[in-house]
Backbone bond lengths (Angstrom), bond angles and torsions (degrees), N, CA, C in turn:
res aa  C-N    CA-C-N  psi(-1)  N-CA   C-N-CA  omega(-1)  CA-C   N-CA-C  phi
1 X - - - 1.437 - - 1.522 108.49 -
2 X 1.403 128.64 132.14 1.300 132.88 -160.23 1.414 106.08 -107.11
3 X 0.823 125.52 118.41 1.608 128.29 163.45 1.241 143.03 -55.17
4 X 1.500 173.94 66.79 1.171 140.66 -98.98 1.942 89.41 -104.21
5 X 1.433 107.19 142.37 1.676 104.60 179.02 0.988 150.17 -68.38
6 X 1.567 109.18 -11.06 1.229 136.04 157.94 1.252 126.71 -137.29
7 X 1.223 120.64 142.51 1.312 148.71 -142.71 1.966 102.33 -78.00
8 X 1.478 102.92 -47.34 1.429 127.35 -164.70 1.396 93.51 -63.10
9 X 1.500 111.65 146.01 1.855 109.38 175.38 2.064 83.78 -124.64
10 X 1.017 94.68 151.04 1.499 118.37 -52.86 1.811 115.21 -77.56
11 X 1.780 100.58 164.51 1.028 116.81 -131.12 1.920 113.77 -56.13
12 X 0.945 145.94 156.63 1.624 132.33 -151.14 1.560 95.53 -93.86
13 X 1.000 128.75 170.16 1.650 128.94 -164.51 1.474 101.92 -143.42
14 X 1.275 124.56 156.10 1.301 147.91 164.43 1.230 106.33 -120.20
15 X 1.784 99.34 112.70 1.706 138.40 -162.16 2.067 82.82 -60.02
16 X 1.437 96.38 -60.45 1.604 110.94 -137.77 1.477 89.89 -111.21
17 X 1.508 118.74 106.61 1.658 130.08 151.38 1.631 117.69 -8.80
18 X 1.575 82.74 -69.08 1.942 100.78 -173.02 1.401 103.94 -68.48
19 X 1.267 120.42 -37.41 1.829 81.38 173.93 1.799 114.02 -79.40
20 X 1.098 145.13 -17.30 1.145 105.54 153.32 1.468 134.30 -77.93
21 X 0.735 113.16 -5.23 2.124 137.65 153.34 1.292 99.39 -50.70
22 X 1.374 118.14 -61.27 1.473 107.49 -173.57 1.711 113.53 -79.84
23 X 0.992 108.47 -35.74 1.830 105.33 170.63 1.958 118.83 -57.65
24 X 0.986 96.58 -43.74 1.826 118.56 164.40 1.259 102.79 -42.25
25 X 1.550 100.14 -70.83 2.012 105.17 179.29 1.633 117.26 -49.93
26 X 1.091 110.42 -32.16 1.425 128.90 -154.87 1.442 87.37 -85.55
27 X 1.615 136.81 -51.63 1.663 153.55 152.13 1.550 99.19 -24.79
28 X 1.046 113.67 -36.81 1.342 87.09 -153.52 1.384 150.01 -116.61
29 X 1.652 80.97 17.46 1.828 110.92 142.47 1.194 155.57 -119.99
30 X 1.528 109.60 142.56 1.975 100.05 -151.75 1.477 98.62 -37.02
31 X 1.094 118.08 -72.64 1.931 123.18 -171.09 0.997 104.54 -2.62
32 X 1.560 108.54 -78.48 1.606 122.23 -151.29 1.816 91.43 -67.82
33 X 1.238 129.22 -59.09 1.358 135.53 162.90 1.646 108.18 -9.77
34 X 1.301 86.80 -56.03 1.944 91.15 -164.48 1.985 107.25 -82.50
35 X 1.511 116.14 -18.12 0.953 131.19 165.92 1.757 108.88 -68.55
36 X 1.192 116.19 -60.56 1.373 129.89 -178.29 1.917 104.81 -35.96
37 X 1.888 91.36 -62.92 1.813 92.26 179.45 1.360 100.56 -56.58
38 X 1.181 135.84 -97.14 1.235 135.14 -162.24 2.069 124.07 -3.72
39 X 1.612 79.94 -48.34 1.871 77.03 174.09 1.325 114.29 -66.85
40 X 1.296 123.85 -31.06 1.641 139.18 -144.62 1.947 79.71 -53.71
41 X 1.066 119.21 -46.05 1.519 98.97 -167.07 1.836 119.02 -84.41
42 X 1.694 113.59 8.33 1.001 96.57 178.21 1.889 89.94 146.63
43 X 1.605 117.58 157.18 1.102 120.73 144.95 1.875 133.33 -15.92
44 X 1.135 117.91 101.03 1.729 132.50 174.64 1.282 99.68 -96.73
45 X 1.575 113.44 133.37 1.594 108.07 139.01 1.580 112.13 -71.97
46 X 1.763 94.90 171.17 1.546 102.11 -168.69 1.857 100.77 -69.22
47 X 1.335 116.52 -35.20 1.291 142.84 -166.87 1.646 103.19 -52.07
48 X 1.442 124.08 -43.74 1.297 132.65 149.59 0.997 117.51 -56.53
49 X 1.139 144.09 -48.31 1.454 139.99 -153.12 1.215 104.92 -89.08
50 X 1.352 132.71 -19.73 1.207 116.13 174.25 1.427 105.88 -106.16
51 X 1.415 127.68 -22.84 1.623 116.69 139.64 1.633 127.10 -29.11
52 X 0.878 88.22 -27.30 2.012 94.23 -154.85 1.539 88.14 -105.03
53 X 1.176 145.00 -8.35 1.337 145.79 -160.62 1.364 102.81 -127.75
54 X 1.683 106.87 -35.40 1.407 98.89 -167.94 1.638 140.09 67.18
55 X 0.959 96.82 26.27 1.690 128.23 -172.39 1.813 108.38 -127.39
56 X 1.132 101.80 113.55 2.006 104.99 159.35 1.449 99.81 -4.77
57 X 1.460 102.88 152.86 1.306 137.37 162.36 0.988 109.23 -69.27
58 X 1.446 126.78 -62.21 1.264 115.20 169.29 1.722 135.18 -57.95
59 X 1.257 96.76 -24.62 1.625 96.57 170.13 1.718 116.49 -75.36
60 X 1.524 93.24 -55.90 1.647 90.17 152.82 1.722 116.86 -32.18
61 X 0.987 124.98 -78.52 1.824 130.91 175.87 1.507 96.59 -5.81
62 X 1.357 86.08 -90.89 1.630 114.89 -160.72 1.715 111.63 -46.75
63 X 1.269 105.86 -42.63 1.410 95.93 160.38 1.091 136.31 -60.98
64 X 1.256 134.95 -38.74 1.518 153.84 84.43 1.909 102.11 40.09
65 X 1.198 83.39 -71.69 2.109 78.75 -161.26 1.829 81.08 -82.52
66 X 1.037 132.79 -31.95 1.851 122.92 -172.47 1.879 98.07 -38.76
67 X 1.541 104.89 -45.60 1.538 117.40 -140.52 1.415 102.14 -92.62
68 X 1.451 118.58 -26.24 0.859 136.80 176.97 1.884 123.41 -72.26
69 X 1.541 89.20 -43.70 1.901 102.48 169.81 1.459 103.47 -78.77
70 X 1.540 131.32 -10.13 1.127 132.88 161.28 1.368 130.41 -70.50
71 X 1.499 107.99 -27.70 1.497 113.17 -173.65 1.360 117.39 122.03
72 X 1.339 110.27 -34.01 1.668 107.04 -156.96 1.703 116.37 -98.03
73 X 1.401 106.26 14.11 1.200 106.44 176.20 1.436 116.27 -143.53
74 X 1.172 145.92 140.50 1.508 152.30 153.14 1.255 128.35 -82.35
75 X 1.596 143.98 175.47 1.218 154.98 -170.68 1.111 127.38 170.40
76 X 1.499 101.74 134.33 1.695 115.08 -177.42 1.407 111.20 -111.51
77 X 1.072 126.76 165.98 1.559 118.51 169.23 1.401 100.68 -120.37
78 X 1.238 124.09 156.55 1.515 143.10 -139.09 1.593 89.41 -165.75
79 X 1.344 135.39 80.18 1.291 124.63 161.55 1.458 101.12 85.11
80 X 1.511 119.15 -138.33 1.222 117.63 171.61 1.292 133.94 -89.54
81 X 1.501 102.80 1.27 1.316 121.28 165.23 1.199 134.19 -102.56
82 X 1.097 100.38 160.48 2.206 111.99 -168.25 1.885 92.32 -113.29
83 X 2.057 77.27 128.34 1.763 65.43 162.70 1.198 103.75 -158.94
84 X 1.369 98.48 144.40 1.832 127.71 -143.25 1.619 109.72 -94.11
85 X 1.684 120.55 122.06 1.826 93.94 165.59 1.376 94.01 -155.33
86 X 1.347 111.57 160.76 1.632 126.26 -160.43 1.382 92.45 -38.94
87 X 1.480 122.57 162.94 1.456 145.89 -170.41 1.724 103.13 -133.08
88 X 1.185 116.87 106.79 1.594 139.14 -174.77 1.915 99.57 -48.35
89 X 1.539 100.77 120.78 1.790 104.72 -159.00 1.582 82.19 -111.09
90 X 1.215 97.25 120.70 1.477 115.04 -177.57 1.860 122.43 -90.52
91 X 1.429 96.57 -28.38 1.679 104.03 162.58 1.717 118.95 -72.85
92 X 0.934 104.98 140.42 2.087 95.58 -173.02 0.878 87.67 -90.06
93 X 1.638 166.73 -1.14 1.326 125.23 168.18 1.256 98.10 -107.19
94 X 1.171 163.67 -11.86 1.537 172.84 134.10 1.685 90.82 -16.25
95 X 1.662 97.25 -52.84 2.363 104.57 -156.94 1.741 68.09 -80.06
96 X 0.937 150.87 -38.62 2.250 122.58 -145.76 1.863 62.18 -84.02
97 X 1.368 142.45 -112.42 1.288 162.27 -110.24 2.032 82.81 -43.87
98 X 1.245 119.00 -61.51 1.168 107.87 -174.83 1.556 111.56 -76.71
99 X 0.973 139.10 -40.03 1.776 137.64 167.35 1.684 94.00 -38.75
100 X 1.009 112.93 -71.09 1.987 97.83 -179.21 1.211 128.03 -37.46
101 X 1.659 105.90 -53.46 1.646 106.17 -157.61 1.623 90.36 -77.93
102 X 1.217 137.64 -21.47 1.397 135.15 175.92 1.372 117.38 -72.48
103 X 1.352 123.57 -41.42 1.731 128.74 156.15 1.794 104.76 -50.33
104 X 1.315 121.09 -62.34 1.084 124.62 156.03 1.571 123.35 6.74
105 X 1.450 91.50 -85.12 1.615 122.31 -156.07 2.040 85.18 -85.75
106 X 1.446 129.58 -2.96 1.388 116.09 149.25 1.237 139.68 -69.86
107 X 1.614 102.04 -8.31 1.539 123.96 175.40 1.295 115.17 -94.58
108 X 1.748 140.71 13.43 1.033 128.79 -153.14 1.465 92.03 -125.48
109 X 1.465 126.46 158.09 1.369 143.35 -158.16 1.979 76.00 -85.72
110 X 1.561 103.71 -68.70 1.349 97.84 -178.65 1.307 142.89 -25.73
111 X 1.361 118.07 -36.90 1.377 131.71 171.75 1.138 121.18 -76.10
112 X 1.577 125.25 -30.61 1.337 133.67 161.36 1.650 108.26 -47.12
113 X 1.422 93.90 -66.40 1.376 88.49 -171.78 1.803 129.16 -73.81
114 X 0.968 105.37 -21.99 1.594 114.69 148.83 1.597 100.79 -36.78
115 X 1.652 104.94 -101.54 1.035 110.54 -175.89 1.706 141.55 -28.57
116 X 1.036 97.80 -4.60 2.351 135.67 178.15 1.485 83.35 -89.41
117 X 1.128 127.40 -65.33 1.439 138.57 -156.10 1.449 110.82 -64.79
118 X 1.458 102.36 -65.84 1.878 115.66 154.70 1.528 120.20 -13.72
119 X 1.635 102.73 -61.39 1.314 95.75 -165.59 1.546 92.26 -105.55
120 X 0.996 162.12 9.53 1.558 157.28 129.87 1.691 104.23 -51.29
121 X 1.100 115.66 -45.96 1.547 100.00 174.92 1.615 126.92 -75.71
122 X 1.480 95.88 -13.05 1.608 117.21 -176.20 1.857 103.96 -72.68
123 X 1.345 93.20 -53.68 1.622 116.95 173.96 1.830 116.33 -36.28
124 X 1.114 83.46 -54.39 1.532 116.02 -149.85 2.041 91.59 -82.80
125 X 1.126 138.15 -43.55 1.030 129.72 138.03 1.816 138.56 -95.67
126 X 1.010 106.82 71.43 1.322 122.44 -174.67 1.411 110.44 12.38
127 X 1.478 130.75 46.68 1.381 110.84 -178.87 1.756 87.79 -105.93
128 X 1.089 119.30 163.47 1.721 134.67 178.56 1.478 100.18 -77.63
129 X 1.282 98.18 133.06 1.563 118.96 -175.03 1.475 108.26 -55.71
130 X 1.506 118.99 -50.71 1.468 118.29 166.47 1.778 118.68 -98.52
131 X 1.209 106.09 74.73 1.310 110.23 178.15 1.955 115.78 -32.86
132 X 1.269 120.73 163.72 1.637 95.14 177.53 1.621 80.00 -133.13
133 X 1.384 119.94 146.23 1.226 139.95 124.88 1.148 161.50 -11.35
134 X 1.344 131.97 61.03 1.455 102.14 178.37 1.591 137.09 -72.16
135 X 1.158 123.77 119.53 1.327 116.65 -128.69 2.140 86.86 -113.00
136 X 1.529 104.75 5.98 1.686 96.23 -173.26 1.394 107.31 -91.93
């Protein structure tokens, strides 16, 4: 018995191949993965994220600009710092492909402990656990 795959009548389409090609690519390394959870609760500086990951600044970065030429992330600078948080996915099958792998990555030992790390590094320099935005 066959299911039909989406729910929506009728079903929503992706114009352009490469951007879900490029969101896939962007999927499909732990880093960016472990970068991806971390925002799910809100605006990170970069300064955390590579605390909380434990990886260079610069690798942090670059993963950073990967996710960013992908779509799925934004950034402001605040002083000398950049700071990164999910970017509102306006195609519905682009937001289900990323809504999964982010439910996903809620099941992983890894993300826990990131997320321990997150807010120990948050702690540990007095910045507020949910940083806010100016988003104008």
């Amino acid at each position: 018995m066959s299911m039909p795959c989406c729910s929506a009548k009728p079903a929503p389409k992706v114009k352009d191949l490469d951007l879900l090609t490029q969101v896939y690519s962007a999927l499909a390394d732990p880093t960016r993965l472990r970068i991806l959870a971390l925002l799910r609760e809100g605006e990170v500086c970069v300064c955390h994220i590579h605390a909380s990951l434990d990886v260079p600044q610069p690798t942090a970065s670059r993963h950073l600009a990967y996710l960013r030429k992908a779509g799925l992330v934004e950034a402001r600078r605040a002083g000398t710092w950049m700071h990164y948080r999910l970017t509102p996915v306006t195609n519905p099958v682009v937001a289900a492909v990323v809504a999964a792998g982010l439910h996903a990555l809620s099941h992983t030992a890894v993300s826990v402990t990131d997320e321990r790390r997150l807010h120990e590094a948050r702690k540990a320099s007095n910045f507020p656990l949910h940083a806010s935005a100016d988003r104008s």
